[in-house]
PAROLUM-787296 format. One record per residue: x, y, z of N, C-alpha, C, CB in turn; residue number from 1; residue in one letter; chain. Coordinates in Angstrom, 1 decimal, m for minus. Each point is the difference from the previous one (the first is absolute). Glycine has a CB too. Example, Ala and Ser with C-alpha at 12.3 -4.5 7.8 and 13.67 -1.06 7.14 Angstrom:
// residues 2
{kollo {13.2, m5.7, 7.8}, {m0.9, 1.2, 0.0}, {0.9, 1.2, 0.0}, {m1.9, m1.2, 1.2}, 1, 'A', 'A'}
{kollo {1.5, 2.3, m1.9}, {0.9, 1.1, 0.0}, {m0.8, 1.1, 0.8}, {1.2, m0.6, m2.2}, 2, 'S', 'A'}
END
This chain:
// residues 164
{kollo {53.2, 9.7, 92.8}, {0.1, 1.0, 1.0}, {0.8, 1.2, m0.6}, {m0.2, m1.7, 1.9}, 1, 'X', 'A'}
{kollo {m0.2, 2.4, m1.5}, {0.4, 1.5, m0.4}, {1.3, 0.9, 0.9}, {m2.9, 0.0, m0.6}, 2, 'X', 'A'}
{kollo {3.5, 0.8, 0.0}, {1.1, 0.3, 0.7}, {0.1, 1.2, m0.3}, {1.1, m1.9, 0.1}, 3, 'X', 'A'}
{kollo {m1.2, 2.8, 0.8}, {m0.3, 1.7, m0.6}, {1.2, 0.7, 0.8}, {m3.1, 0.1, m0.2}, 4, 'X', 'A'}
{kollo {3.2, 0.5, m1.0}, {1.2, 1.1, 0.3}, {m0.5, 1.5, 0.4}, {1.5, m1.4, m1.9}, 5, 'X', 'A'}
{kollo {m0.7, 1.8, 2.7}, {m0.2, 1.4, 0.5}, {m0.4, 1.1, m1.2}, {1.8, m0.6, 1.9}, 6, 'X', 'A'}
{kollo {m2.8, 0.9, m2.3}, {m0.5, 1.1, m1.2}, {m0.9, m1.0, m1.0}, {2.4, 1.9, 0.0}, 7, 'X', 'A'}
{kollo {m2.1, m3.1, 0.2}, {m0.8, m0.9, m1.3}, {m1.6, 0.1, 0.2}, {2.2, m2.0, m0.1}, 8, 'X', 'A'}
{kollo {m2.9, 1.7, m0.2}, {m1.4, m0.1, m0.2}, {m0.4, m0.9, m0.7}, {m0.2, 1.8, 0.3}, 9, 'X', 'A'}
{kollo {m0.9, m2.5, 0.4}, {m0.4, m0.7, m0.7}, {m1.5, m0.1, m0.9}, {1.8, m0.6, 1.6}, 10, 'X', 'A'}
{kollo {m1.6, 0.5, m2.9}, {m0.9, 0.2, m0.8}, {m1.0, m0.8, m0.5}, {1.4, 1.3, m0.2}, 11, 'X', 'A'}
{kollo {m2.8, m1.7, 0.7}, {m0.2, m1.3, m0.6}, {0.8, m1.0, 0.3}, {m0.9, 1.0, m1.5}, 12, 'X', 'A'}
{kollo {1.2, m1.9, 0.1}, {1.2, m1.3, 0.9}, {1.3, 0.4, m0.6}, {m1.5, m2.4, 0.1}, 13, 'X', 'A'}
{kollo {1.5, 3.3, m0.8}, {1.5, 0.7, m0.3}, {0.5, 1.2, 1.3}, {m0.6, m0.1, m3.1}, 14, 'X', 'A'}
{kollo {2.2, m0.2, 2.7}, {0.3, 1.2, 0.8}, {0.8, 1.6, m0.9}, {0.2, m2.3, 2.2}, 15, 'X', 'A'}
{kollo {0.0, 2.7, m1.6}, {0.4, 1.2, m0.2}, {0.7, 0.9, 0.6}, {m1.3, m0.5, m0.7}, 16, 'X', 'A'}
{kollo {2.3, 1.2, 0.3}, {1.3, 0.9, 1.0}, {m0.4, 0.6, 0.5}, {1.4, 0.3, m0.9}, 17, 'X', 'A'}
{kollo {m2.9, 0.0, 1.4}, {m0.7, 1.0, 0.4}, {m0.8, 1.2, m0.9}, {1.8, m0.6, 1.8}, 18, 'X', 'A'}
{kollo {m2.1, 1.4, m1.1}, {m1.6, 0.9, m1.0}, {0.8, 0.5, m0.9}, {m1.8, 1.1, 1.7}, 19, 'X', 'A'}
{kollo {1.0, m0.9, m2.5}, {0.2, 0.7, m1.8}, {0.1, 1.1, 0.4}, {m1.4, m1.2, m1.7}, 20, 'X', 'A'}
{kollo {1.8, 1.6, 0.6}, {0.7, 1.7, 0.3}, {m0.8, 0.6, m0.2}, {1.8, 0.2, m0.6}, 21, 'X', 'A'}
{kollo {m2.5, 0.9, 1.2}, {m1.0, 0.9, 0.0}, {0.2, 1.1, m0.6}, {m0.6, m0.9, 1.6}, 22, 'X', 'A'}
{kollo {m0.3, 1.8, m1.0}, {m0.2, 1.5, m0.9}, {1.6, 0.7, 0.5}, {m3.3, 0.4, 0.1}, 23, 'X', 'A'}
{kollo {4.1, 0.9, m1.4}, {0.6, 0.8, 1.2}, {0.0, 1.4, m0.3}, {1.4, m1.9, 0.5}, 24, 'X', 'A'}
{kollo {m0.8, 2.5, m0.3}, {0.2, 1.4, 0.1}, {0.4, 1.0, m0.9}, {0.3, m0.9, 1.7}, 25, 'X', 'A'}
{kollo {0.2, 2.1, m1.6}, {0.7, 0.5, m1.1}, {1.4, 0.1, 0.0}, {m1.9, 1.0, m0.3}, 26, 'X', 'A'}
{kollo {2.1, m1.6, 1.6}, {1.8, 0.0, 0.1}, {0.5, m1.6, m0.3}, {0.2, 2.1, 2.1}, 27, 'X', 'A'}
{kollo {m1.3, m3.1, m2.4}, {0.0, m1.4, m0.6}, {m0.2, m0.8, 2.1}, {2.2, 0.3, m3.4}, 28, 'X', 'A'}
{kollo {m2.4, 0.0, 4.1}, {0.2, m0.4, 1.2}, {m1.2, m0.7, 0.1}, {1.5, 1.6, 0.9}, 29, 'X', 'A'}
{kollo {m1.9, m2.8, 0.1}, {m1.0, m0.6, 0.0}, {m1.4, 1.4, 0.3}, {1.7, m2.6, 0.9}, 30, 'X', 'A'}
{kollo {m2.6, 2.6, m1.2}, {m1.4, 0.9, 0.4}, {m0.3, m0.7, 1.4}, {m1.4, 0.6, m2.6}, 31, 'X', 'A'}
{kollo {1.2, 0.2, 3.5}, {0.0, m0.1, 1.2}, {m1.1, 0.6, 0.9}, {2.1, m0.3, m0.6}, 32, 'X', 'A'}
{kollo {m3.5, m0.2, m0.1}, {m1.3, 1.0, 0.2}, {m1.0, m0.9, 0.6}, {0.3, 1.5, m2.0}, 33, 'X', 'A'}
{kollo {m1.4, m1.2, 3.2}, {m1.1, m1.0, 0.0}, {m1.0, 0.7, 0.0}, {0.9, m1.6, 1.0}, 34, 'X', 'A'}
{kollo {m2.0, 0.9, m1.2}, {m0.8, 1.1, m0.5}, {m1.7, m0.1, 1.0}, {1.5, m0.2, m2.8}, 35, 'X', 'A'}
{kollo {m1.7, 0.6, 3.8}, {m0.8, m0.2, 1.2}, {m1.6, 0.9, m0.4}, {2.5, m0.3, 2.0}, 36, 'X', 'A'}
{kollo {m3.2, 0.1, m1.1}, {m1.5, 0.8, 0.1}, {0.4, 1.2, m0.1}, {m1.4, m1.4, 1.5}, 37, 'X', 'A'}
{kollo {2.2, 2.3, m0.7}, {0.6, 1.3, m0.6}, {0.7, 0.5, m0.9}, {m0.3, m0.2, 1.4}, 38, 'X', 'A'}
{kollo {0.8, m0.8, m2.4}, {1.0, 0.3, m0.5}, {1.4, m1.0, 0.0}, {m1.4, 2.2, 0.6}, 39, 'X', 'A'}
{kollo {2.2, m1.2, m1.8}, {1.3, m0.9, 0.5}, {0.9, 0.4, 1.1}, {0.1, m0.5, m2.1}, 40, 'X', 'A'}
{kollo {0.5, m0.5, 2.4}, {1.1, 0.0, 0.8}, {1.2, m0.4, m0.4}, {m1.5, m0.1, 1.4}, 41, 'X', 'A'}
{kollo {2.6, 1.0, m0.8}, {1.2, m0.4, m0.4}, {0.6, m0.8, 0.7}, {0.2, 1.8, m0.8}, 42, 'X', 'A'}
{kollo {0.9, m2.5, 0.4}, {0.1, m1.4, 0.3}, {1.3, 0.6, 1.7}, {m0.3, m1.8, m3.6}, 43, 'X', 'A'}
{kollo {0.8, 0.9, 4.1}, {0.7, 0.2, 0.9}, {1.2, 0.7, 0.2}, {m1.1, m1.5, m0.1}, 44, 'X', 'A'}
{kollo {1.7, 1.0, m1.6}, {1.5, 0.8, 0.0}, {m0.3, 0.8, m1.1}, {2.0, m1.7, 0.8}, 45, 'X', 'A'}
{kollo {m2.7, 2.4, m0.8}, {m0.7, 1.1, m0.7}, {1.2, 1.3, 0.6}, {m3.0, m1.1, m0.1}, 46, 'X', 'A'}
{kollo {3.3, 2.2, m0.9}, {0.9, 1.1, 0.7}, {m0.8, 0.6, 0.6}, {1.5, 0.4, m1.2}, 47, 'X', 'A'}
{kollo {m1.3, 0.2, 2.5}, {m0.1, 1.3, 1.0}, {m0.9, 0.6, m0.7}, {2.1, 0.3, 1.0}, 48, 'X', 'A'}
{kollo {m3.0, 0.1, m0.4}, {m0.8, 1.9, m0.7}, {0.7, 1.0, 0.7}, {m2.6, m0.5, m0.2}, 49, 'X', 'A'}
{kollo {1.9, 1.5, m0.8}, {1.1, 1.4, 0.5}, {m0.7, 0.2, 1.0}, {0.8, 1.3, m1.9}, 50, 'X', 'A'}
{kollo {m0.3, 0.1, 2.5}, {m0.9, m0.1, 1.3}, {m1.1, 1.6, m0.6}, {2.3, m1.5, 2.6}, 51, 'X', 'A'}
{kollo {m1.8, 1.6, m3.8}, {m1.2, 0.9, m0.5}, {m1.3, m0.6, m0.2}, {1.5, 1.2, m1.0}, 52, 'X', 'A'}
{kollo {m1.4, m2.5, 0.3}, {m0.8, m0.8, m0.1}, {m0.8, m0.8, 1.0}, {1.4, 0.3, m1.6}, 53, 'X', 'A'}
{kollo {m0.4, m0.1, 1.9}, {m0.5, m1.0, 1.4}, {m1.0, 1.1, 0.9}, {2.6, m1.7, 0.3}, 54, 'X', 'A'}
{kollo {m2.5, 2.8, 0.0}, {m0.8, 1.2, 0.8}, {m0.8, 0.2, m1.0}, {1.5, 1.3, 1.5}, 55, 'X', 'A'}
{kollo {m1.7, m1.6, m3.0}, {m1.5, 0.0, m0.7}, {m0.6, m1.0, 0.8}, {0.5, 0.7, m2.4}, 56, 'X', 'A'}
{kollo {m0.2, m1.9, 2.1}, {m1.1, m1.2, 0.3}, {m0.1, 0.3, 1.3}, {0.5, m2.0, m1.5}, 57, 'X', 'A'}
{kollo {0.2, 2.7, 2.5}, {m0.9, m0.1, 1.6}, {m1.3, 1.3, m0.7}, {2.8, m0.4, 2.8}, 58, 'X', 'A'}
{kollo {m2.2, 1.3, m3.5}, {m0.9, 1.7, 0.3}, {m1.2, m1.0, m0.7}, {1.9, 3.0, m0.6}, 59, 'X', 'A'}
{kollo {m2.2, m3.5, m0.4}, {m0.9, m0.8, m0.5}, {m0.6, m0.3, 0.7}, {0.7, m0.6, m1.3}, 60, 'X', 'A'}
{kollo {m0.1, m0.8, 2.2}, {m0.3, m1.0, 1.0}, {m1.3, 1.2, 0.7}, {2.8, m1.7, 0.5}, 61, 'X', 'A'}
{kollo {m1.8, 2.4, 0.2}, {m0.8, 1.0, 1.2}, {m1.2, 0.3, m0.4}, {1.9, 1.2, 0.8}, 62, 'X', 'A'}
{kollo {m1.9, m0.4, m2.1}, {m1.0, 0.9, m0.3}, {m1.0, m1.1, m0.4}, {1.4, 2.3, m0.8}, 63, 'X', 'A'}
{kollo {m0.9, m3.1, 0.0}, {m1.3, m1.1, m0.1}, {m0.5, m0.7, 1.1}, {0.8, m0.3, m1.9}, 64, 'X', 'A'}
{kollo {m0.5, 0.3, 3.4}, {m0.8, m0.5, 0.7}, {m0.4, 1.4, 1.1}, {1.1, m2.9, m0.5}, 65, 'X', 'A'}
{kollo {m1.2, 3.9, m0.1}, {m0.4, 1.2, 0.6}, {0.4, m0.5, 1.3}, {m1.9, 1.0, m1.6}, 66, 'X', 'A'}
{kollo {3.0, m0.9, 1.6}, {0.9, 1.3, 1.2}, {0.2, 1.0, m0.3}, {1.3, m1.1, 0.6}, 67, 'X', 'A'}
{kollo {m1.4, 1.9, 0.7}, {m0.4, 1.8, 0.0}, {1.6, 0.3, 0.6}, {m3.3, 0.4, 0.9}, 68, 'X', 'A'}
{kollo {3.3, 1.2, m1.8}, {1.0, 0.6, 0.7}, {1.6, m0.7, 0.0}, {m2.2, 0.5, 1.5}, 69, 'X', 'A'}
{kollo {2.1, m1.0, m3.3}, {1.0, m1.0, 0.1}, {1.5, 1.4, m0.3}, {m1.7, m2.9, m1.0}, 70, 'X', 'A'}
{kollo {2.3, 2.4, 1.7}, {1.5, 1.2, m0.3}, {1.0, m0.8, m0.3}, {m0.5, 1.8, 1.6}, 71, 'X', 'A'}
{kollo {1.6, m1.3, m3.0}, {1.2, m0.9, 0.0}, {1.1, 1.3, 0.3}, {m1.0, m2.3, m1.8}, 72, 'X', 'A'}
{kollo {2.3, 1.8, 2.4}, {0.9, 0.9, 0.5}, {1.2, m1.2, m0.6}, {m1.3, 1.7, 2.4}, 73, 'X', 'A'}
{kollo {1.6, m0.5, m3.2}, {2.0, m0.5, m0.1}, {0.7, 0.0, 0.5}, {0.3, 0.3, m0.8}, 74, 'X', 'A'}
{kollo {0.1, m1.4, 1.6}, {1.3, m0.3, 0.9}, {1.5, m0.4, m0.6}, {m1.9, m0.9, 1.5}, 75, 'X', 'A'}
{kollo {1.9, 1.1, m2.6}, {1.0, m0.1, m0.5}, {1.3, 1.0, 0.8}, {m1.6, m0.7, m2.2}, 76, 'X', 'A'}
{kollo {2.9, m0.2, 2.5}, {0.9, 1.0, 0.7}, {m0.4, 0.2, 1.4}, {0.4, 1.1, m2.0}, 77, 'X', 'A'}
{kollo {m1.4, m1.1, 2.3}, {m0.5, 0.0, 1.4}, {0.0, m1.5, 0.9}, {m1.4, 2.1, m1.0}, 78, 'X', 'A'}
{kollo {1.4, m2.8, 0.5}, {0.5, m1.5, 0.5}, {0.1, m0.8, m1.2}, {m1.2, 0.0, 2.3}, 79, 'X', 'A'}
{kollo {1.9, m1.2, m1.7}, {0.4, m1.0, m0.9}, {m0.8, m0.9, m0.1}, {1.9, 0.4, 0.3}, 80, 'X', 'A'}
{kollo {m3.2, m0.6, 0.1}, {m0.7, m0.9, 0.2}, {m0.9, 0.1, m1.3}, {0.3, m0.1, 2.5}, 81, 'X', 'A'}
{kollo {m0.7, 1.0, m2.8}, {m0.8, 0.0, m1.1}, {0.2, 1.7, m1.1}, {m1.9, m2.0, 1.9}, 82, 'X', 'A'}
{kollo {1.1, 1.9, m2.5}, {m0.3, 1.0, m0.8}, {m1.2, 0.7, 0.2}, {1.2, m1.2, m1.3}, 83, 'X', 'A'}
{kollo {m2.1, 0.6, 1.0}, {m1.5, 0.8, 0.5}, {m0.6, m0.5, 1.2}, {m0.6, 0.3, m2.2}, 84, 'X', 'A'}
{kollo {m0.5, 0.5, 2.5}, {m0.3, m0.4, 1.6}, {m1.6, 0.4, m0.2}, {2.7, 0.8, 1.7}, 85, 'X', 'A'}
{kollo {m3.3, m1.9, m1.7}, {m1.4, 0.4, m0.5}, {m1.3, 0.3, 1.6}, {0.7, m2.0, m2.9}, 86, 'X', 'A'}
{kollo {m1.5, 2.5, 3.0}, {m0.6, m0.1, 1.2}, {m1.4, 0.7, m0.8}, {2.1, 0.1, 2.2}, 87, 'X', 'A'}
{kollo {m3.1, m1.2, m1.8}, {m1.2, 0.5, 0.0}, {m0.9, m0.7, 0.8}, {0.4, 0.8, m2.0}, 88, 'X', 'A'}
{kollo {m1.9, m0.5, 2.4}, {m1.0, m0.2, 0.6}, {m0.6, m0.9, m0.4}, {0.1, 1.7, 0.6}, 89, 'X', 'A'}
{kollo {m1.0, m2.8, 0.4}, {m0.8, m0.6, 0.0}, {m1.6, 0.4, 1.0}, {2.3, m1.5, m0.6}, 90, 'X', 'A'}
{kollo {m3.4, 1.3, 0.2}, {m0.8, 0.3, 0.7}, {m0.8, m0.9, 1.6}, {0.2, 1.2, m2.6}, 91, 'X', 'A'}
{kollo {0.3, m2.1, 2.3}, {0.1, m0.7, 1.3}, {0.6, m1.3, 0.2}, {m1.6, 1.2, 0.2}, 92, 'X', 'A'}
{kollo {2.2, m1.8, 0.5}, {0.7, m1.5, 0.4}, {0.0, m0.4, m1.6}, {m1.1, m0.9, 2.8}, 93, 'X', 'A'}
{kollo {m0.7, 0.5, m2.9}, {m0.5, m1.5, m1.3}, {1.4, 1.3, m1.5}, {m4.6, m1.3, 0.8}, 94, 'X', 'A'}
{kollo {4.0, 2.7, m0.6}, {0.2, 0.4, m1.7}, {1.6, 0.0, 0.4}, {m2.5, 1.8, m1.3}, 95, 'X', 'A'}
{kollo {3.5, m1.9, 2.5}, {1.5, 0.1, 0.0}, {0.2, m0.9, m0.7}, {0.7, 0.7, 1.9}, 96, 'X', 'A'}
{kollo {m1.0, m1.8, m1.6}, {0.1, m2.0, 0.3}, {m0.4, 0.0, m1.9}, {m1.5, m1.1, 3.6}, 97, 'X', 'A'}
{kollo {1.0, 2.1, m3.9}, {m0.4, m0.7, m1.6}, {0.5, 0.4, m0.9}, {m1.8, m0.3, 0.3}, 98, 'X', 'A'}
{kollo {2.3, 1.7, m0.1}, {1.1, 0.8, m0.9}, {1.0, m0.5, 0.2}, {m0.8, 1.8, 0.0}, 99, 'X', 'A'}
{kollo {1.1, m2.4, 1.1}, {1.3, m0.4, 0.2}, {m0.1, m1.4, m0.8}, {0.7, 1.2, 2.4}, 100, 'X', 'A'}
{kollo {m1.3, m2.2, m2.0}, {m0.2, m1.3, m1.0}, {0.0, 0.7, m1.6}, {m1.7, m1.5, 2.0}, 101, 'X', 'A'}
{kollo {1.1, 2.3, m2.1}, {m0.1, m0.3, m1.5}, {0.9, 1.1, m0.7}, {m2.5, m1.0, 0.1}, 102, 'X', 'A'}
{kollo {3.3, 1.7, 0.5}, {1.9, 0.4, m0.4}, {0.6, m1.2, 0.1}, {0.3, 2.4, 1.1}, 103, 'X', 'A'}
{kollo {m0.3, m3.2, m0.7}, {0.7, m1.2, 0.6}, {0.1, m0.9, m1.3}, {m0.8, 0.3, 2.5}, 104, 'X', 'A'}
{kollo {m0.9, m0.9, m2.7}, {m0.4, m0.2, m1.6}, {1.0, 0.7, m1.0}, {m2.5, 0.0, 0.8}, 105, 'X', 'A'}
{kollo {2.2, 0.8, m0.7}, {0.6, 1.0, m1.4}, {1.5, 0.3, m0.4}, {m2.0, 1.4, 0.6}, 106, 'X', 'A'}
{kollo {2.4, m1.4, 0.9}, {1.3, m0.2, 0.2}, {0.7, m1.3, m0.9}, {m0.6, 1.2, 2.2}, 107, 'X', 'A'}
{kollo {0.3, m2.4, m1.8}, {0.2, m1.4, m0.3}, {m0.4, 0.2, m1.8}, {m0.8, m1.4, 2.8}, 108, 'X', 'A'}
{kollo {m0.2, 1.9, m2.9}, {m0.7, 0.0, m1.5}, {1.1, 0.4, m0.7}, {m2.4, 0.8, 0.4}, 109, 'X', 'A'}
{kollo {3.1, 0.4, m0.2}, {1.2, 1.2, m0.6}, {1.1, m1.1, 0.1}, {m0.7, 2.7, 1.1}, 110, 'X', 'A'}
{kollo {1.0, m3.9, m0.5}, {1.0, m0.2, 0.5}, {1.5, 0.5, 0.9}, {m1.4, m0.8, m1.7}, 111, 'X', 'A'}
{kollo {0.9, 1.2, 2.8}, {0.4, 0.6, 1.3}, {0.4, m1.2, 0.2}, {m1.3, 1.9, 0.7}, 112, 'X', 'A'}
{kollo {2.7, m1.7, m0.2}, {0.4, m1.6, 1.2}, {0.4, 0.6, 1.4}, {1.3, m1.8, m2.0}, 113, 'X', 'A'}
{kollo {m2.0, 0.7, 2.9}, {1.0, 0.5, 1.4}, {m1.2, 1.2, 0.8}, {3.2, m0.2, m1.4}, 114, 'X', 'A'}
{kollo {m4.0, m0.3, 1.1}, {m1.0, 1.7, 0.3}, {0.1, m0.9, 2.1}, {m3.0, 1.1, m3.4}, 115, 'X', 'A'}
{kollo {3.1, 0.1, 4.0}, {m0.6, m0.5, 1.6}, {m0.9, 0.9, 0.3}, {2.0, m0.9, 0.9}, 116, 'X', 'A'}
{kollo {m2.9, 0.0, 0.3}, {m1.0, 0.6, 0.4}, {0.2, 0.4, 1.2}, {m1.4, m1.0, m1.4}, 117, 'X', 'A'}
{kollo {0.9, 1.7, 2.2}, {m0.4, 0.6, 1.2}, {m0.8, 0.5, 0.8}, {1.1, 0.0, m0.8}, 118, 'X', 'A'}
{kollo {m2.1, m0.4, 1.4}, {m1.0, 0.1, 0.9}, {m1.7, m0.3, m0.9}, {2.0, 2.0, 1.5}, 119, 'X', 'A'}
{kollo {m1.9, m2.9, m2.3}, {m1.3, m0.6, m0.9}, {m1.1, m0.6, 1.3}, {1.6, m1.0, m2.6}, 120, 'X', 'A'}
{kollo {m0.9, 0.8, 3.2}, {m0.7, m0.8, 1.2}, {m1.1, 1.2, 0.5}, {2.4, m1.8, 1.1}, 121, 'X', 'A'}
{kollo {m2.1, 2.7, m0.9}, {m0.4, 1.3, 1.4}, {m0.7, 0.5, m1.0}, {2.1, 0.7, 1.9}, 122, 'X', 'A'}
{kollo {m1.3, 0.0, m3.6}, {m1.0, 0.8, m0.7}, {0.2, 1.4, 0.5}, {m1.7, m2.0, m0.2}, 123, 'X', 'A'}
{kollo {2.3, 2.7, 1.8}, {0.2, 1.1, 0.0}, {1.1, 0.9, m0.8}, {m1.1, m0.9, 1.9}, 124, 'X', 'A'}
{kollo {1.9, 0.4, m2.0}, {1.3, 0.5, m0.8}, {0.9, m1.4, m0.7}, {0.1, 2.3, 1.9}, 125, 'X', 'A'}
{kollo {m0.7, m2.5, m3.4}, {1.0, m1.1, m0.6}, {1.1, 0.7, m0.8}, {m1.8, m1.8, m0.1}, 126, 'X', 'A'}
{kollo {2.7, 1.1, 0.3}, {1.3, 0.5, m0.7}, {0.3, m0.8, m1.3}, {1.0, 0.7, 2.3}, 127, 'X', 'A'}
{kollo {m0.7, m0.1, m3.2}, {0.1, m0.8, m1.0}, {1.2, 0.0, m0.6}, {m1.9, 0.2, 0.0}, 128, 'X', 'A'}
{kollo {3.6, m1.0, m0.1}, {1.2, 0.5, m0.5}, {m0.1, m0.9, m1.2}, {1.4, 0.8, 2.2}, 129, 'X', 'A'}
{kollo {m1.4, m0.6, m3.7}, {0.0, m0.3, m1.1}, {1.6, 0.5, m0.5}, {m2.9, 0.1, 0.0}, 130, 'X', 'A'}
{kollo {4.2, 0.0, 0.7}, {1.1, 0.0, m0.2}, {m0.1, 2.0, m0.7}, {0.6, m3.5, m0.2}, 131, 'X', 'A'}
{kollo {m0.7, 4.3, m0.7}, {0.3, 1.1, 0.0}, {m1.2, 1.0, m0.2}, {2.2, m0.9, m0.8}, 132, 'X', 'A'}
{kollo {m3.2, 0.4, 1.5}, {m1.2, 0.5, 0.5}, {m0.5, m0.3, 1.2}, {m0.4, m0.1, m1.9}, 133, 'X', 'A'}
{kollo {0.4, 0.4, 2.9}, {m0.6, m0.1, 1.3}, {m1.4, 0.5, 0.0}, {2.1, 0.2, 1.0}, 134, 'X', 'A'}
{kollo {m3.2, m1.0, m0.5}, {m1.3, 0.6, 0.4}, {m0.9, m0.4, 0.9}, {0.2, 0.4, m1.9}, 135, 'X', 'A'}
{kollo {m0.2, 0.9, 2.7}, {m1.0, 0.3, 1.0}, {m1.5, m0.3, 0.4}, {1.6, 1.2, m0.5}, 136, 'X', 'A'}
{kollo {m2.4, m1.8, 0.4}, {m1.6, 0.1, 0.0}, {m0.6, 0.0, 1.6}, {m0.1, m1.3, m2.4}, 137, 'X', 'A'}
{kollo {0.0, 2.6, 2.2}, {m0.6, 0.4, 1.6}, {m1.8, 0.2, 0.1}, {2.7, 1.6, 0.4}, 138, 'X', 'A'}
{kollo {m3.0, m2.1, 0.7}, {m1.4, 0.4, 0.5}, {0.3, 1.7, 0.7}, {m1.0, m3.0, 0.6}, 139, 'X', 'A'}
{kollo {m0.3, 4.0, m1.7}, {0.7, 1.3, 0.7}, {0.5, 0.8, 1.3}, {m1.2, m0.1, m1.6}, 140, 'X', 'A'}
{kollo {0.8, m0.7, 2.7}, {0.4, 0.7, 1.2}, {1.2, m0.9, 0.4}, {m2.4, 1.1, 0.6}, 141, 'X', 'A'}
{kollo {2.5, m2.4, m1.1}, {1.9, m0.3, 0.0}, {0.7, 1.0, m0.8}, {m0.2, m2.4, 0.1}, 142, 'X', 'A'}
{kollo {m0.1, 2.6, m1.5}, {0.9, 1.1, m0.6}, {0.2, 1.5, 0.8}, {m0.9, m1.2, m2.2}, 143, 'X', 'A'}
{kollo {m0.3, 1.1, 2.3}, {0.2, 1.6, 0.7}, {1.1, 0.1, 1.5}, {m3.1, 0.4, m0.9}, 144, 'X', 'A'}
{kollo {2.9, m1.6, 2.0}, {0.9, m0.1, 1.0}, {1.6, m0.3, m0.7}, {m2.3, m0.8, 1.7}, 145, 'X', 'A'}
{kollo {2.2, 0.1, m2.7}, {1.6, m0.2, m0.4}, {0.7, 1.3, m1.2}, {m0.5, m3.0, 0.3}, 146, 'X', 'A'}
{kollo {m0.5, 3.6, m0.3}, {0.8, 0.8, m1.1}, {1.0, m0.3, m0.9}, {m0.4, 1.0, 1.5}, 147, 'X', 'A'}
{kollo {0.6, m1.5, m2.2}, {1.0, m0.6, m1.1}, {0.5, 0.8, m0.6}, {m0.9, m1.7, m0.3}, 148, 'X', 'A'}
{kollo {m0.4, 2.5, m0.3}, {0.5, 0.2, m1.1}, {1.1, 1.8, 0.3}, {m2.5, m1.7, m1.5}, 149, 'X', 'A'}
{kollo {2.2, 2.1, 2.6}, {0.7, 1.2, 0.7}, {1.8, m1.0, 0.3}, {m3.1, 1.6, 1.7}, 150, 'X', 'A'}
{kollo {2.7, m2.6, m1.2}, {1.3, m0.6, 0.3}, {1.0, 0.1, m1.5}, {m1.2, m1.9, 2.2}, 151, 'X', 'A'}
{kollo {0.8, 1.3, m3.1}, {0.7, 0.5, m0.8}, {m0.3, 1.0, m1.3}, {0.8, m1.9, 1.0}, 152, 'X', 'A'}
{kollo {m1.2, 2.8, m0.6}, {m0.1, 1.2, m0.7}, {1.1, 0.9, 1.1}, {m2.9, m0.2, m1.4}, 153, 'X', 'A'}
{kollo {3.7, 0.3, 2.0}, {0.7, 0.7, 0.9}, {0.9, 0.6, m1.4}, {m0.1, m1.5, 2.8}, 154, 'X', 'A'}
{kollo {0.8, 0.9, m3.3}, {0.7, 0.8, m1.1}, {m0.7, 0.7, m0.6}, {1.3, m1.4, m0.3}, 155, 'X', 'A'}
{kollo {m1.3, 2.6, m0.2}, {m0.9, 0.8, m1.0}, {0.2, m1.1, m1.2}, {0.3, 2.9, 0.7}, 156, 'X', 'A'}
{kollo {0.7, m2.9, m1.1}, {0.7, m0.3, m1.6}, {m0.8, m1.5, m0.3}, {2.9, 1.3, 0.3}, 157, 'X', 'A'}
{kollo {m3.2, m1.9, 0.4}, {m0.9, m1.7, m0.8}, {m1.6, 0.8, m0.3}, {1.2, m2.8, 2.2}, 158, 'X', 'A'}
{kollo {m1.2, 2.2, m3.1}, {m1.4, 0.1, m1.0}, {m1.3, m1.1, 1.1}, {1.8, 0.1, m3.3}, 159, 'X', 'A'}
{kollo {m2.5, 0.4, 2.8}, {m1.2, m0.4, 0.8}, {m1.5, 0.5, m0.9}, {1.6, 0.3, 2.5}, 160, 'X', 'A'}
{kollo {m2.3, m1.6, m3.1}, {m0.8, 0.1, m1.0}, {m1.8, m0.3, 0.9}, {2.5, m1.0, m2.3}, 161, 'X', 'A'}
{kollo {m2.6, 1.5, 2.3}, {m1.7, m0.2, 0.4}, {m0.8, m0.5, m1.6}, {m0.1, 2.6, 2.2}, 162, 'X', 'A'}
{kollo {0.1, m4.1, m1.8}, {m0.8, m0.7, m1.2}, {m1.5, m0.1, 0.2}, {2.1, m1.5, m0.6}, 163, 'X', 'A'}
{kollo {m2.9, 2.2, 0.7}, {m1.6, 0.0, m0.7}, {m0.8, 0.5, m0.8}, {0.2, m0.3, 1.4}, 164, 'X', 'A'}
END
């Protein structure tokens, strides 16, 4: 009978201190990559993305699942919640519900942690907080009754990029 210790493995009928050392990095740290149908993914305790980076992979996201009318605004200094504030259009319920799924995807892909969702269910307005990107995906006549993007454009001084 066998008596296994916390990390041991067992190999065939030998045992072992646990897994062999694997691939690593350039700072010598374990490699911390998996590698899925899309692509790799970074592992869990992977560092933070910038949040420059991070507002590429949504502007990507967006444009690749043709959302219209996508706009990013700099909120930097203007709240503490985030940095960019992304809002663009869906053409109805199904195309909200799919752009939003598949930022969501892409998100995870990039290794985003902590992403929350907000109104996936309804499809009229989902919210998407990816920690220093916030994003908006409205069906147009929700966008148009909430005005967002007037709510924070009130300062002249924040930048406001019309991406199409």
């Amino acid at each position: 009978m066998f008596e296994l210790r916390c990390g041991a493995i067992r190999s065939g009928d030998a045992m072992t201190d646990g897994p062999k050392e694997g691939p690593r990095d350039r700072k010598g740290s374990p490699a911390h990559m998996a590698l899925t149908q899309n692509g790799p993914v970074r592992a869990a305790h992977a560092e933070p993305m910038a949040p420059a980076d991070q507002l590429a992979v949504v502007l990507d996201s967006l444009e690749g699942s043709k959302a219209e009318d996508i706009v990013a605004i700099d909120v930097t200094g203007k709240t503490p919640l985030a940095d960019h504030m992304v809002v663009a259009s869906g053409r109805s319920h199904r195309h909200v519900g799919a752009v939003a799924d598949h930022l969501l995807r892409n998100l995870k892909n990039a290794g985003v942690k902590r992403v929350n969702v907000e109104g996936i269910n309804a499809c009229d307005w989902v919210l998407i907080d990816a920690g220093d990107v916030i994003i908006h995906v409205f069906r147009p006549e929700v966008r148009t009754f909430y005005n967002l993007e007037k709510m924070w454009q009130v300062d002249s001084s924040g930048h406001v990029e019309l991406v199409n």
